[in-house]
Residue, then its C-alpha position, 0 to 999 in steps of 0.5 A: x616314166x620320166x628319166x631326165x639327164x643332167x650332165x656336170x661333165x663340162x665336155x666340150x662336145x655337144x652330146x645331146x643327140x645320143x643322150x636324146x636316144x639313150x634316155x628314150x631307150x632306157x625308158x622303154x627298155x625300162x617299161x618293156x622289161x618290168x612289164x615281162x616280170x609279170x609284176x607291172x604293166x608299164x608304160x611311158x609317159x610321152x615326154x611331149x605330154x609331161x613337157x605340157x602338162x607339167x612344165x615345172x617337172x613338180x613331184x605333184x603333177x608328175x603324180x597326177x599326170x601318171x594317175x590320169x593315164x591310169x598308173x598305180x606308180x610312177x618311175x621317176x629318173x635322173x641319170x647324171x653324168x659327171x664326167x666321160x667315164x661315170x655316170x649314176x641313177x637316181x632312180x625312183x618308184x613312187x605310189x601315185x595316190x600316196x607320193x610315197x617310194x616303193x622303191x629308191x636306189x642311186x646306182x653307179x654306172x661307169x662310161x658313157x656308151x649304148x653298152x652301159x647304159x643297157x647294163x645299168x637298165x638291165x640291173x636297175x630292173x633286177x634291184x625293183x624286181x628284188x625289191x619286190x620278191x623281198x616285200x613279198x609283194 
């Protein structure tokens, strides 16, 4: 479940640290929330671990470093932040033997705070738990 953040906001202050903690918290927040719809068993993928085996971030070898931990799908995440006040995910679900999306969803969120970021986790869970209901899965 790798989510990375590219940040266009050119703010002058460093904010990686808290970005750091909010993108490992949505990660789990994410794999811990899905796992409790009773439709997934969700884990993370240490980041230390994708940062090794694939280095590049490629599509393929992120689909086969889920495979090897076992995983049918594999979520995949950028939030961008192009300014203080919005943000957006783009959010992907893909089958790791197919490559192929069970879910995809760009969703915006607004203001950079603890706060938003849980409210955009908290909806992000709803749209792929709908998703599912709605493909009767």
């Amino acid at each position: 479940m790798p989510i990375k953040l590219l940040d266009t906001s050119g703010e002058p202050t460093d904010q990686a640290p808290q970005h750091g903690v909010r993108l490992a918290r949505m990660a789990d927040d994410l794999a811990a929330d899905l796992t409790r719809t009773g439709r997934y068993r969700a884990m993370v993928l240490p980041a230390a671990v994708l940062e090794r085996d694939c280095p590049t971030g490629k599509a393929a070898c992120l689909l086969e470093a889920a495979r090897r931990q076992g995983a049918a799908l594999v979520f995949v995440g950028v939030v961008h932040k192009s300014s203080t006040l919005i943000l957006q995910i783009w959010a992907r679900l893909a089958d790791v033997h197919t490559g192929r999306d069970v879910f995809s969803r760009d969703l915006n969120f607004r203001g950079d705070t603890d706060e938003a970021w849980q409210r955009a986790e908290t909806f992000l869970v709803a749209q792929i738990r709908d998703t599912d209901r709605s493909r009767g899965d």
